[in-house]
Biopython code that builds the backbone (N, CA, C, O; Angstrom):
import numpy as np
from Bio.PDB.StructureBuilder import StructureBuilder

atoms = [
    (1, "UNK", "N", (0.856, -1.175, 0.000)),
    (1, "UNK", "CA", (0.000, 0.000, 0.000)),
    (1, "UNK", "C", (0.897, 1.231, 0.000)),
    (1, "UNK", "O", (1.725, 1.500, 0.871)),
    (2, "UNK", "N", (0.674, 1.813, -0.892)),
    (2, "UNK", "CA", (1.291, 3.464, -0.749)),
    (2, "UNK", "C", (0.574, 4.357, -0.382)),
    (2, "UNK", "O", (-0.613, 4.386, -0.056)),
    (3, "UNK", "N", (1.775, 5.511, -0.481)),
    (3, "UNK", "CA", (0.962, 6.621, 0.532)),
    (3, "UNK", "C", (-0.276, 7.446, -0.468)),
    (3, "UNK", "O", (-1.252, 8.122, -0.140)),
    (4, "UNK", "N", (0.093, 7.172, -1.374)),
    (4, "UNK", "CA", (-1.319, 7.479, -2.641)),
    (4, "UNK", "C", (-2.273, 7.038, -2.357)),
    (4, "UNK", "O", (-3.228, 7.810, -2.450)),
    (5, "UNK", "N", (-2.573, 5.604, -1.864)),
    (5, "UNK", "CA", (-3.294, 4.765, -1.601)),
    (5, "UNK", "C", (-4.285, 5.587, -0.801)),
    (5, "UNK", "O", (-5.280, 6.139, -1.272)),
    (6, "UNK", "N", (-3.972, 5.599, 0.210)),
    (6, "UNK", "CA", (-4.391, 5.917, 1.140)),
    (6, "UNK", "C", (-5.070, 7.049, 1.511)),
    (6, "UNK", "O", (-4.456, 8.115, 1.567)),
    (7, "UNK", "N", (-6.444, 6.980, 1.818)),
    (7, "UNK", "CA", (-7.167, 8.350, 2.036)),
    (7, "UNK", "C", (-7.262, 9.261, 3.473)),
    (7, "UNK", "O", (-7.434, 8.790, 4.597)),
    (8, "UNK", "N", (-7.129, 10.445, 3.182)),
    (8, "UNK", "CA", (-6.711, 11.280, 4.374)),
    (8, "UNK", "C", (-8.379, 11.291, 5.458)),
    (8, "UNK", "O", (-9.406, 11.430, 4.794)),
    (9, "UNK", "N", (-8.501, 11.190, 6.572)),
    (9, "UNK", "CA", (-9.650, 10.909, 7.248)),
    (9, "UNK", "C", (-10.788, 11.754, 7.179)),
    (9, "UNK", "O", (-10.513, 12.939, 7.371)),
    (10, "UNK", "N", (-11.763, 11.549, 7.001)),
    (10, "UNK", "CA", (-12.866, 12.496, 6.732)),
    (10, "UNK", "C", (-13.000, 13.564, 8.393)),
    (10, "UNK", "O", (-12.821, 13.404, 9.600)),
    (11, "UNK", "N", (-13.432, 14.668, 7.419)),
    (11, "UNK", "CA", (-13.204, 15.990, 8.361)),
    (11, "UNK", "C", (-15.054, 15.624, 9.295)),
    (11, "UNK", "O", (-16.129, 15.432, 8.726)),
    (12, "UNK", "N", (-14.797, 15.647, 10.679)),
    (12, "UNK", "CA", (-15.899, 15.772, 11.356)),
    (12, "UNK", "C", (-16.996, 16.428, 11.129)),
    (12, "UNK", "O", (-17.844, 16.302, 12.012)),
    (13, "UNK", "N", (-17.358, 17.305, 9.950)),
    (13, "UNK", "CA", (-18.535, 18.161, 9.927)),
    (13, "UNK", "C", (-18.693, 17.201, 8.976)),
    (13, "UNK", "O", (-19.413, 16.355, 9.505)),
    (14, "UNK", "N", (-18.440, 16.874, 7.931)),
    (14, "UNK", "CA", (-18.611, 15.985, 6.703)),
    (14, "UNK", "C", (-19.026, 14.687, 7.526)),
    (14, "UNK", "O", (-20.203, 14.324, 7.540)),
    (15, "UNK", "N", (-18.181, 14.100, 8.108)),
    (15, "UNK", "CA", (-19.280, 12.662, 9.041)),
    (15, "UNK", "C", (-20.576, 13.127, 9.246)),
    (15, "UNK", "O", (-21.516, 12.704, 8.572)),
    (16, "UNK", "N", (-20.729, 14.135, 10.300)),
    (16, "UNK", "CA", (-21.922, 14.384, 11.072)),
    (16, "UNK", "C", (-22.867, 14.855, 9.753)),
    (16, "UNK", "O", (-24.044, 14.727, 10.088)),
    (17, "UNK", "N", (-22.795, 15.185, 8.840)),
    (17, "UNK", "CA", (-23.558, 15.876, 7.689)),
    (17, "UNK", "C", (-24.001, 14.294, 7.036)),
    (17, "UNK", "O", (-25.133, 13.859, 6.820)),
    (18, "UNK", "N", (-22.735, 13.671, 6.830)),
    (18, "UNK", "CA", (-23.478, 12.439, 6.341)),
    (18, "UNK", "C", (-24.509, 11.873, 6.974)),
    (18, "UNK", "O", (-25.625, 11.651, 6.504)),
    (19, "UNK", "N", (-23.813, 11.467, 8.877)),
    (19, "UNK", "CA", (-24.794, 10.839, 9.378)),
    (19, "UNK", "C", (-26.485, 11.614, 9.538)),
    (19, "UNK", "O", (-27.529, 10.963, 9.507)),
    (20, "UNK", "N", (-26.415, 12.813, 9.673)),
    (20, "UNK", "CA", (-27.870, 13.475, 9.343)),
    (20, "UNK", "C", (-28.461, 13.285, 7.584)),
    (20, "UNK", "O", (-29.631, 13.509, 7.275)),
    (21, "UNK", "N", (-27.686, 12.962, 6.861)),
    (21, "UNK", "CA", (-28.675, 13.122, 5.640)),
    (21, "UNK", "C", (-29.192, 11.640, 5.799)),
    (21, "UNK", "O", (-30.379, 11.362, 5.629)),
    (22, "UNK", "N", (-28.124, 10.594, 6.175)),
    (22, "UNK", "CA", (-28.553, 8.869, 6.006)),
    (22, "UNK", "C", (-29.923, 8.232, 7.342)),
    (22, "UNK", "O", (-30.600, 7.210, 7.453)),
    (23, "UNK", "N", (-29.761, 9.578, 8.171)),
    (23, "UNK", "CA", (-31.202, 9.316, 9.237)),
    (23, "UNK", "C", (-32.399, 9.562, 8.767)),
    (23, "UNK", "O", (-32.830, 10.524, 8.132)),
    (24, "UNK", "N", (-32.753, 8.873, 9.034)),
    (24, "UNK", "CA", (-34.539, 8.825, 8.430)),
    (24, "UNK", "C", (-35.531, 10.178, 9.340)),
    (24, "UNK", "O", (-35.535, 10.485, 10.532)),
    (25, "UNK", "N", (-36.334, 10.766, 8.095)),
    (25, "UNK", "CA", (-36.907, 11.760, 9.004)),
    (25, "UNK", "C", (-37.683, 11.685, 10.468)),
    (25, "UNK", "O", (-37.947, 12.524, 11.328)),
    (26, "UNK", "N", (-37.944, 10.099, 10.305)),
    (26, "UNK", "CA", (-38.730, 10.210, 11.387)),
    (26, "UNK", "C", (-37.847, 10.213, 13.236)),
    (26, "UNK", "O", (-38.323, 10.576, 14.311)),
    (27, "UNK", "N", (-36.625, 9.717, 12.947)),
    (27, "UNK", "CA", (-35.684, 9.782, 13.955)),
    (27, "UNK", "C", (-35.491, 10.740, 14.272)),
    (27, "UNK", "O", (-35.746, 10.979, 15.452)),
    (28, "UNK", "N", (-34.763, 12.179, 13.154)),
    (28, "UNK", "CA", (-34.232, 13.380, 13.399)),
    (28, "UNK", "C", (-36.198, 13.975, 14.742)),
    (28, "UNK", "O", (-36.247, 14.513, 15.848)),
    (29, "UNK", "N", (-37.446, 13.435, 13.709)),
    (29, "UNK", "CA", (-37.954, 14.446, 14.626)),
    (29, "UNK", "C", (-38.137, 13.754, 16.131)),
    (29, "UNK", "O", (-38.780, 14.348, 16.995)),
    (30, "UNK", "N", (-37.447, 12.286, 16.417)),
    (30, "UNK", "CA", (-37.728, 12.002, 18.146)),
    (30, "UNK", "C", (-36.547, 12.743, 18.451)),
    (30, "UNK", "O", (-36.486, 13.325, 19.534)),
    (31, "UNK", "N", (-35.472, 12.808, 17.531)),
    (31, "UNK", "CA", (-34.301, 13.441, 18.708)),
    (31, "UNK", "C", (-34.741, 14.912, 18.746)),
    (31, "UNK", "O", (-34.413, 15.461, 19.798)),
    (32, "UNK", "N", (-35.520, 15.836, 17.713)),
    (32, "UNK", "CA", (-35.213, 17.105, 18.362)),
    (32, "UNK", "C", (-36.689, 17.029, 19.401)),
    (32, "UNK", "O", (-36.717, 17.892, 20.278)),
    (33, "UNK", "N", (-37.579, 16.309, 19.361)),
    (33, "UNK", "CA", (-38.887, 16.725, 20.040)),
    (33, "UNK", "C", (-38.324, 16.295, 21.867)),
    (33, "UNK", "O", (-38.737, 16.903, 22.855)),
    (34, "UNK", "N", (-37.114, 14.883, 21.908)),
    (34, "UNK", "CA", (-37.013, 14.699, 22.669)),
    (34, "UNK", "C", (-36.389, 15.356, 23.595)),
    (34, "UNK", "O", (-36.375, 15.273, 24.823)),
    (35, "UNK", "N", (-35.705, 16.240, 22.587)),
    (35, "UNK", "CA", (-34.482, 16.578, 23.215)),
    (35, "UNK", "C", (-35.163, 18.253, 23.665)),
    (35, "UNK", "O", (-34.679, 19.105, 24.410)),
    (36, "UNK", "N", (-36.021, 18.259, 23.136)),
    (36, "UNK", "CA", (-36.864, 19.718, 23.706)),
    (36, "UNK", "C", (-37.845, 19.304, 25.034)),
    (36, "UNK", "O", (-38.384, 20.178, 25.713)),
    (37, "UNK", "N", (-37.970, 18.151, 25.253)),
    (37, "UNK", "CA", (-39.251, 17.808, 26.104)),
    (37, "UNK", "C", (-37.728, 18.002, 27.196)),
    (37, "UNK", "O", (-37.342, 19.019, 27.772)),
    (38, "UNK", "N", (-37.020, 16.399, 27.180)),
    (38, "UNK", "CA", (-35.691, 16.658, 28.169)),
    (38, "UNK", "C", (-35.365, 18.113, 28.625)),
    (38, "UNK", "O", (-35.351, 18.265, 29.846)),
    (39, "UNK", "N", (-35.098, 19.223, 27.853)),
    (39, "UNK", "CA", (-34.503, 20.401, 28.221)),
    (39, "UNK", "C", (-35.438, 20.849, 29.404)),
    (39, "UNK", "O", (-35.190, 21.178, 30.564)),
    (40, "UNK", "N", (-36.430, 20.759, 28.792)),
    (40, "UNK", "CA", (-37.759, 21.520, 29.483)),
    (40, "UNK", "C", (-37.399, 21.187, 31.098)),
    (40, "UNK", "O", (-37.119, 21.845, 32.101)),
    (41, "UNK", "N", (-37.634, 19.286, 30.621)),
    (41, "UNK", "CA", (-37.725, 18.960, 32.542)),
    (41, "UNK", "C", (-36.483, 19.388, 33.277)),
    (41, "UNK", "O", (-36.404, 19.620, 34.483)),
    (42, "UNK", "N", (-35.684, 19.448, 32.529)),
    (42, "UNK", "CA", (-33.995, 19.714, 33.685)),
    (42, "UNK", "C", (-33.971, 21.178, 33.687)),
    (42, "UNK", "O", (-33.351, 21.890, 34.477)),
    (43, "UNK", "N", (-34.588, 21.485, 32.882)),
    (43, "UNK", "CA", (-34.242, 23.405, 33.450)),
    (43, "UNK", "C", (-35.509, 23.586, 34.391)),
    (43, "UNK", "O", (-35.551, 24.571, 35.128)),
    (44, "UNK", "N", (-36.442, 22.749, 34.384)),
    (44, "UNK", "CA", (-37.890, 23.109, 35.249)),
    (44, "UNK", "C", (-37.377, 22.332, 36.629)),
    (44, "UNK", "O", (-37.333, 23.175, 37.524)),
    (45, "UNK", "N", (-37.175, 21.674, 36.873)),
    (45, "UNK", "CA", (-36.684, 20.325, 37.788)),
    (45, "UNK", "C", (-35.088, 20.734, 38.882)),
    (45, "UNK", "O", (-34.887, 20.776, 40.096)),
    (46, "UNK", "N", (-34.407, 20.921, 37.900)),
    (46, "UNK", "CA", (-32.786, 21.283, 38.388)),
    (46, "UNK", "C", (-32.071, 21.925, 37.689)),
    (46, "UNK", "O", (-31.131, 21.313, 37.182)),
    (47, "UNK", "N", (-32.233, 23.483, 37.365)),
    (47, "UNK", "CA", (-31.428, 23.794, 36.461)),
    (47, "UNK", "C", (-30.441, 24.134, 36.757)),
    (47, "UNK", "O", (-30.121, 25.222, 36.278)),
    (48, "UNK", "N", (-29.420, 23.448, 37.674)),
    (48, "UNK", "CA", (-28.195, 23.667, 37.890)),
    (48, "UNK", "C", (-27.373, 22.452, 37.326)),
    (48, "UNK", "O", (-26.206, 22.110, 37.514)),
    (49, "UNK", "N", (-28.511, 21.853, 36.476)),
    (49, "UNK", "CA", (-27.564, 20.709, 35.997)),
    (49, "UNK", "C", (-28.057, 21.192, 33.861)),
    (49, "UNK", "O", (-28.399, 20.433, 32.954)),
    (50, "UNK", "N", (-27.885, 22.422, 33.866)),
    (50, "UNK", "CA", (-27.619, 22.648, 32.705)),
    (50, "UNK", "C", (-26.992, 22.457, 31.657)),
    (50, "UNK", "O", (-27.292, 22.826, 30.521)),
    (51, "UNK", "N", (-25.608, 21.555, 32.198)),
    (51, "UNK", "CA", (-24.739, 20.866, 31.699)),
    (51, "UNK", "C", (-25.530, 19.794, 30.478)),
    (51, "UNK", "O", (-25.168, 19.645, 29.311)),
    (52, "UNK", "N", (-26.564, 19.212, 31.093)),
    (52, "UNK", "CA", (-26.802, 17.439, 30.556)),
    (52, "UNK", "C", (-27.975, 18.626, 29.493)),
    (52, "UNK", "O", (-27.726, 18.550, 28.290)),
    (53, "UNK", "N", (-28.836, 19.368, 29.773)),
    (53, "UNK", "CA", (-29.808, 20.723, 28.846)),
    (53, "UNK", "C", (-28.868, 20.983, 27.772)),
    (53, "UNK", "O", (-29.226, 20.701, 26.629)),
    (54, "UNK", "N", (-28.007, 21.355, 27.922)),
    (54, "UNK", "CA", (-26.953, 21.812, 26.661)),
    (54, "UNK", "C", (-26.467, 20.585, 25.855)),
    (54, "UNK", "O", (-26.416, 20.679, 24.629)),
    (55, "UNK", "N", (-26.124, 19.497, 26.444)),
    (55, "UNK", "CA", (-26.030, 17.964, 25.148)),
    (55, "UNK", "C", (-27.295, 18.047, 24.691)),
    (55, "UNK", "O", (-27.356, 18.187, 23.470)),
    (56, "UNK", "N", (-28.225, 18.013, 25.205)),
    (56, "UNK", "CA", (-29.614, 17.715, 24.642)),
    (56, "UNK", "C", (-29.923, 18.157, 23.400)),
    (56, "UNK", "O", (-30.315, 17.600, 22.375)),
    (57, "UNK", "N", (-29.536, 19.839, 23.858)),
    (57, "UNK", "CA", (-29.742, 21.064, 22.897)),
    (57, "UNK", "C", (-29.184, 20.790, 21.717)),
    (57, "UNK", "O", (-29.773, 21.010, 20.659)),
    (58, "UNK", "N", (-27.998, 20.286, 21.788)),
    (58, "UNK", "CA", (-26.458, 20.027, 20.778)),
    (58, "UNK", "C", (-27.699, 18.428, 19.404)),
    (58, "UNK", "O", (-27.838, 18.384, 18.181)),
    (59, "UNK", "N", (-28.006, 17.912, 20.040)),
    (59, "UNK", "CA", (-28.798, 16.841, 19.600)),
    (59, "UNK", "C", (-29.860, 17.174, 18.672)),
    (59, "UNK", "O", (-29.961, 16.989, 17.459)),
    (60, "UNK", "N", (-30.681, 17.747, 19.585)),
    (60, "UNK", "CA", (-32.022, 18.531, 18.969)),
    (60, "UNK", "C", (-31.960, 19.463, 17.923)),
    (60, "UNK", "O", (-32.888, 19.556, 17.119)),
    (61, "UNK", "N", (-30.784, 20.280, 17.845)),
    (61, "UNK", "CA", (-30.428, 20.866, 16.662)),
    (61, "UNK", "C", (-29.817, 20.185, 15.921)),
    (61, "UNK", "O", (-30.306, 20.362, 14.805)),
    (62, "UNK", "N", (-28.700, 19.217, 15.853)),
    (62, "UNK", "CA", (-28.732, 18.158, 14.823)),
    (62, "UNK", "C", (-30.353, 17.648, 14.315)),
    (62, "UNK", "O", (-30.738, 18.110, 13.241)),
    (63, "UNK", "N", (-31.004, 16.996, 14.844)),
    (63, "UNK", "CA", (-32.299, 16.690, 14.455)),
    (63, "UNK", "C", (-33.015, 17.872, 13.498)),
    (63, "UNK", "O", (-33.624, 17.613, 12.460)),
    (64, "UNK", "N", (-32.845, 19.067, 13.984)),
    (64, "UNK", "CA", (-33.570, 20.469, 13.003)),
    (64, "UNK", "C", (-32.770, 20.334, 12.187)),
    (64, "UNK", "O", (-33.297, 20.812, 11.182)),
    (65, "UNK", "N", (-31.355, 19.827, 11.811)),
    (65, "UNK", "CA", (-30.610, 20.408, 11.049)),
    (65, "UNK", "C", (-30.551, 19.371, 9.987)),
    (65, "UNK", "O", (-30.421, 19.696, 8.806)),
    (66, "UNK", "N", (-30.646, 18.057, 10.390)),
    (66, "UNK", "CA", (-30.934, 16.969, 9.532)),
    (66, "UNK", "C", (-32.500, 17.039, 8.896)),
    (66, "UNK", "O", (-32.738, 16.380, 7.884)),
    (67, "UNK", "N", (-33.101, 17.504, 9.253)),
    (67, "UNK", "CA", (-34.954, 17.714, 8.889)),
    (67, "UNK", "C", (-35.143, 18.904, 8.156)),
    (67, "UNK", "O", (-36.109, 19.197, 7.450)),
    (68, "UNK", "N", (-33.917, 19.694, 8.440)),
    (68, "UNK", "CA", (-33.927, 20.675, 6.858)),
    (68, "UNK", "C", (-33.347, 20.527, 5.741)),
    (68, "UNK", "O", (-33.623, 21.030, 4.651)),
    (69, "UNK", "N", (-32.158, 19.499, 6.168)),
    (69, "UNK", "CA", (-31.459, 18.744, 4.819)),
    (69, "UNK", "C", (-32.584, 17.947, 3.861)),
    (69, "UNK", "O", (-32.933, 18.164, 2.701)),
    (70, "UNK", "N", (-33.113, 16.665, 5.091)),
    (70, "UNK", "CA", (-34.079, 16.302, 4.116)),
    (70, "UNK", "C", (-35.276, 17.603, 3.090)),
    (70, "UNK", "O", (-35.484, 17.595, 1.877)),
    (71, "UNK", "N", (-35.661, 18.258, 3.802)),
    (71, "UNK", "CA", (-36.700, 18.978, 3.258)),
    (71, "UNK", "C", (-36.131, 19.846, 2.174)),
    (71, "UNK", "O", (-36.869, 20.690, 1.666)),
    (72, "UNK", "N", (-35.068, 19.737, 1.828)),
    (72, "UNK", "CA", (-34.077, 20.496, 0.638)),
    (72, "UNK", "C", (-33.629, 19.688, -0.249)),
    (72, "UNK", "O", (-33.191, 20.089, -1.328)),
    (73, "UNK", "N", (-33.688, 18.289, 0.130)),
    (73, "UNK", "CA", (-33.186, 17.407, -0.446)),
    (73, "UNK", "C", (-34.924, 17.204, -1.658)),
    (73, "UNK", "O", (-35.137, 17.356, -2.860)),
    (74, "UNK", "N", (-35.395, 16.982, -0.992)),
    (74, "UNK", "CA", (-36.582, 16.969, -1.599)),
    (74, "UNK", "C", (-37.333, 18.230, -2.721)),
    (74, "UNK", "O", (-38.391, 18.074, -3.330)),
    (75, "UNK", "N", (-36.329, 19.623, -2.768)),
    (75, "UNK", "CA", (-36.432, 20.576, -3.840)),
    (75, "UNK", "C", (-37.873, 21.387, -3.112)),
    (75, "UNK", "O", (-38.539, 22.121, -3.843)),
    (76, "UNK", "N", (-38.301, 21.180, -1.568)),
    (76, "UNK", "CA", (-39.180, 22.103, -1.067)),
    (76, "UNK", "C", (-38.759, 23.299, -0.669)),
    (76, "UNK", "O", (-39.181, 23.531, 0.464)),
    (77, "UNK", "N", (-38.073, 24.210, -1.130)),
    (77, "UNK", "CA", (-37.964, 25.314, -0.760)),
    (77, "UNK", "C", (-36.312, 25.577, 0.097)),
    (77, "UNK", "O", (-35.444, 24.708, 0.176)),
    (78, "UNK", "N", (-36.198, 27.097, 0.711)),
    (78, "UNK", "CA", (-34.223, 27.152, 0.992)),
    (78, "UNK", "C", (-34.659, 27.845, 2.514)),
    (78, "UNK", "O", (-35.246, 28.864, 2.875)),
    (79, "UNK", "N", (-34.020, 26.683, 3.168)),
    (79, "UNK", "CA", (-34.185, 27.006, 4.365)),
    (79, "UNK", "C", (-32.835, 27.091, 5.110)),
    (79, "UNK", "O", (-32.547, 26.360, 6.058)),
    (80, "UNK", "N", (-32.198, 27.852, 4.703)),
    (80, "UNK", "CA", (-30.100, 27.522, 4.754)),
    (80, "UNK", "C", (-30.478, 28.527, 5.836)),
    (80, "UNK", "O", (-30.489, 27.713, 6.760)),
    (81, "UNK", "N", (-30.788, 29.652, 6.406)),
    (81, "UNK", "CA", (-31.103, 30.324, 7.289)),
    (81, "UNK", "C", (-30.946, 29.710, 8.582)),
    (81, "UNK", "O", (-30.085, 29.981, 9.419)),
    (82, "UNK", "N", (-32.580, 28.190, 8.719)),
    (82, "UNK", "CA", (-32.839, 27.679, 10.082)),
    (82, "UNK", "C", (-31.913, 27.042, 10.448)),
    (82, "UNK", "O", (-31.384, 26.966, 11.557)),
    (83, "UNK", "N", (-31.519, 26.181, 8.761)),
    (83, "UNK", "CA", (-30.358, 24.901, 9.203)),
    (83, "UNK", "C", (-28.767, 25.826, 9.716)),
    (83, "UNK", "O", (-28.340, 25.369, 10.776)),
    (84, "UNK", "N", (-28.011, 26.835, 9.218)),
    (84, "UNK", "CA", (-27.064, 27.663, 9.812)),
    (84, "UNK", "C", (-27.697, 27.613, 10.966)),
    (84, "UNK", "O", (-27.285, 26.754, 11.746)),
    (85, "UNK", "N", (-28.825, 28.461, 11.409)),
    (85, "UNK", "CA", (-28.773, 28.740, 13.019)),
    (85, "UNK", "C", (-28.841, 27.465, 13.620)),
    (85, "UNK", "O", (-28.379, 27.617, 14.751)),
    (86, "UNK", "N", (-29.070, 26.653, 13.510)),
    (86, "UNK", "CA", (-28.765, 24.955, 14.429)),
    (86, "UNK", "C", (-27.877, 24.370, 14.265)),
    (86, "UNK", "O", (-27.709, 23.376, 14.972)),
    (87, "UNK", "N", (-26.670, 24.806, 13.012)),
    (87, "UNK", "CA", (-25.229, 24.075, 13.234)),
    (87, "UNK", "C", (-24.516, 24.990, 14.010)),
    (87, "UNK", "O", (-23.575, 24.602, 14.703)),
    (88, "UNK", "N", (-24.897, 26.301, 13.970)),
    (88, "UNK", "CA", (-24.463, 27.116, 15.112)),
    (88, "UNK", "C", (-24.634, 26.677, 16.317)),
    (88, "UNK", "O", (-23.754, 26.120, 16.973)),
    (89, "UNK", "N", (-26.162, 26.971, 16.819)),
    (89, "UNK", "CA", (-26.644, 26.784, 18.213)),
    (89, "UNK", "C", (-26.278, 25.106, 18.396)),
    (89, "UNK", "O", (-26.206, 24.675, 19.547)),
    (90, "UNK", "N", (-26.102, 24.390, 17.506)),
    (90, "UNK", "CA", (-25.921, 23.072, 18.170)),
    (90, "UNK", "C", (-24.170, 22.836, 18.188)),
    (90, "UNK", "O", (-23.909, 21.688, 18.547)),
    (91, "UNK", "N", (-23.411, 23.347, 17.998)),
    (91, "UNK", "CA", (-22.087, 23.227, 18.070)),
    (91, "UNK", "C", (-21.716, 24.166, 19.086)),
    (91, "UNK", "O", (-20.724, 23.967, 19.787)),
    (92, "UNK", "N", (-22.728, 25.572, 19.263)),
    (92, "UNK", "CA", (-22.089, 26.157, 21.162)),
    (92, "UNK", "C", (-22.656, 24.942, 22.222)),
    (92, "UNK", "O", (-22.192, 24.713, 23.339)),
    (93, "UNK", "N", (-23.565, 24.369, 21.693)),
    (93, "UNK", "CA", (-24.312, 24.082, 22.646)),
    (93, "UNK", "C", (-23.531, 22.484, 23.412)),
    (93, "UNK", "O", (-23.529, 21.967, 24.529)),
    (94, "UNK", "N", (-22.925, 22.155, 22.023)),
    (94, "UNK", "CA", (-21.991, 21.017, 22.492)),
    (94, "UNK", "C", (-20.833, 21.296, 23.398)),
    (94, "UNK", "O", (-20.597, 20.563, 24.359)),
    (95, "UNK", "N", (-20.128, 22.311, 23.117)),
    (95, "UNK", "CA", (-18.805, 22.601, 23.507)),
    (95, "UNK", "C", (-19.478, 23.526, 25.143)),
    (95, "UNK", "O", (-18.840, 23.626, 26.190)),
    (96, "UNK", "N", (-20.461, 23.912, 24.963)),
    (96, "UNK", "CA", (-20.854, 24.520, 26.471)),
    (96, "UNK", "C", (-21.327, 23.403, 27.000)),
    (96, "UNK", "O", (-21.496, 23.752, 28.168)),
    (97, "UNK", "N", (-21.641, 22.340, 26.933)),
    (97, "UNK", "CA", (-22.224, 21.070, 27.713)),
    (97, "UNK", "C", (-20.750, 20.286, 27.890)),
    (97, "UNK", "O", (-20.289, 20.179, 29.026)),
    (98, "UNK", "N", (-20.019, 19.740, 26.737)),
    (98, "UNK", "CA", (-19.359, 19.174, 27.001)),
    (98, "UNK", "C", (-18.160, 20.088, 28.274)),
    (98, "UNK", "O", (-17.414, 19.526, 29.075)),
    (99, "UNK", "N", (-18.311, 21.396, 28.100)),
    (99, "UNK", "CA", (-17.255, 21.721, 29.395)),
    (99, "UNK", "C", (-17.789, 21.941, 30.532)),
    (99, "UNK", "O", (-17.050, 21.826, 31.510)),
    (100, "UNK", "N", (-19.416, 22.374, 30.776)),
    (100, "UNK", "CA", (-19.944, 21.765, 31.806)),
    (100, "UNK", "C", (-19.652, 20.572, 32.554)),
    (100, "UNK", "O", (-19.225, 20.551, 33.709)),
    (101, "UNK", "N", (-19.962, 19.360, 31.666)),
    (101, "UNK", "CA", (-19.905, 18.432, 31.998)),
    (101, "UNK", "C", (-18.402, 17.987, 32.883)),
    (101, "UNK", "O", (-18.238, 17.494, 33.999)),
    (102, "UNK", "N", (-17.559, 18.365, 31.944)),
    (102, "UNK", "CA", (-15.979, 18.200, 32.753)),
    (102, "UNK", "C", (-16.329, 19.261, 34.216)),
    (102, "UNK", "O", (-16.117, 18.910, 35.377)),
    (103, "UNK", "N", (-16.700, 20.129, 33.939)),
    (103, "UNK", "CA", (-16.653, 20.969, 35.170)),
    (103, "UNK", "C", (-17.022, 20.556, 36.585)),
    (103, "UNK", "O", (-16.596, 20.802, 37.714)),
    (104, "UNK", "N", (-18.173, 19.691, 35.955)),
    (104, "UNK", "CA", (-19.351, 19.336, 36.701)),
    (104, "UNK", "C", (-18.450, 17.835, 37.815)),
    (104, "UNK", "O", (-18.214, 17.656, 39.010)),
    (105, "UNK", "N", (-18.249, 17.179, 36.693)),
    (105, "UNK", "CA", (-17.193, 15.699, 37.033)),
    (105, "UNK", "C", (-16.367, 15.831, 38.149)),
    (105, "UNK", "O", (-16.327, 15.055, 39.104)),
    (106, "UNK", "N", (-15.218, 17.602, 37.875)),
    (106, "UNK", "CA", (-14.313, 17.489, 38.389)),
    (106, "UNK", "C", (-14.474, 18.300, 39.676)),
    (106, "UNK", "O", (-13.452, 18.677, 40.249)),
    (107, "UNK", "N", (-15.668, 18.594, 40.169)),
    (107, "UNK", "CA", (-16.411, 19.588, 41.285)),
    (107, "UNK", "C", (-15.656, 20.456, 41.674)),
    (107, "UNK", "O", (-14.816, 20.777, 40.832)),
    (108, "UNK", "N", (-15.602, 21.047, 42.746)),
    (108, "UNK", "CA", (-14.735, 22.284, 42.887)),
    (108, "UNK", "C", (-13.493, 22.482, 42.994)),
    (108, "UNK", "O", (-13.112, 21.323, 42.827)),
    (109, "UNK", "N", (-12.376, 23.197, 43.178)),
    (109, "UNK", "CA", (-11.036, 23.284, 43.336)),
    (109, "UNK", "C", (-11.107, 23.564, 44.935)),
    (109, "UNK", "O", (-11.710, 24.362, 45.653)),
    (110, "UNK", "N", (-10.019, 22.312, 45.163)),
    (110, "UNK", "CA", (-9.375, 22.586, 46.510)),
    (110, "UNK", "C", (-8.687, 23.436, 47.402)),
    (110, "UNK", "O", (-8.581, 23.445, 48.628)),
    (111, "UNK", "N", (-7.984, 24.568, 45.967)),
    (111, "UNK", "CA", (-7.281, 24.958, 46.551)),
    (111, "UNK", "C", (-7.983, 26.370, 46.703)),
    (111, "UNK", "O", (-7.513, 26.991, 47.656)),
    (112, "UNK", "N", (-8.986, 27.050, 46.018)),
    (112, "UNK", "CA", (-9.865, 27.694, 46.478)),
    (112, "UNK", "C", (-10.702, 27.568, 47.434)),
    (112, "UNK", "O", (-11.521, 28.458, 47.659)),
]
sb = StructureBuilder()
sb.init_structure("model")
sb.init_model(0)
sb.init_chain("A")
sb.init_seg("    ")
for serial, (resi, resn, name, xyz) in enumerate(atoms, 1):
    if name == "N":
        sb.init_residue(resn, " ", resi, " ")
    sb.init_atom(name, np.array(xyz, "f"), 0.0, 1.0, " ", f" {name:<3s}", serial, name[0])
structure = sb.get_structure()
């Protein structure tokens, strides 16, 4: 095998784009409906665990964002507007959960 051969690894937005176009519409809408019902109860319930609200969020906008691919895919109209604002809001929403989450794991500093 040479180094020609060989293909350089697919860039992470290109995975996640695939895996939203190859999900079936009806999945994208349990993850975003679920992932809106979930938010609801942990910010109503405990919202100091906003951490696990923000993965949710990160999800649920994948789901909007895959459900506008399909609906473009299909030649209904240009909705590049909603789908931008949910690769946005769902990529803060990852990186603010996922450092929650570490935050959360590693509880307070001792030496404070």
């Amino acid at each position: 095998m040479s180094s020609s051969d060989s293909q350089p690894p697919e860039p992470i937005n290109e995975a996640i784009a695939r895996l939203g176009r190859r999900a079936s519409p009806r999945l994208l809408w349990i993850m975003a409906a679920a992932a809106a019902t979930g938010i609801g109860i942990i910010l109503v319930i405990d919202w100091h665990r906003w951490p696990l609200a923000s993965v949710l969020a990160a999800f649920g906008c994948f789901g909007v964002w895959g459900l506008v691919e399909h609906h473009e895919q299909r030649g209904r109209g240009t909705l590049r507007l909603i789908q931008g604002a949910a690769a946005v809001l769902g990529g803060i929403a990852a990186i603010a959960g996922l450092l929650g989450v570490l935050f959360w794991i590693l509880g307070p500093a001792p030496i404070l």
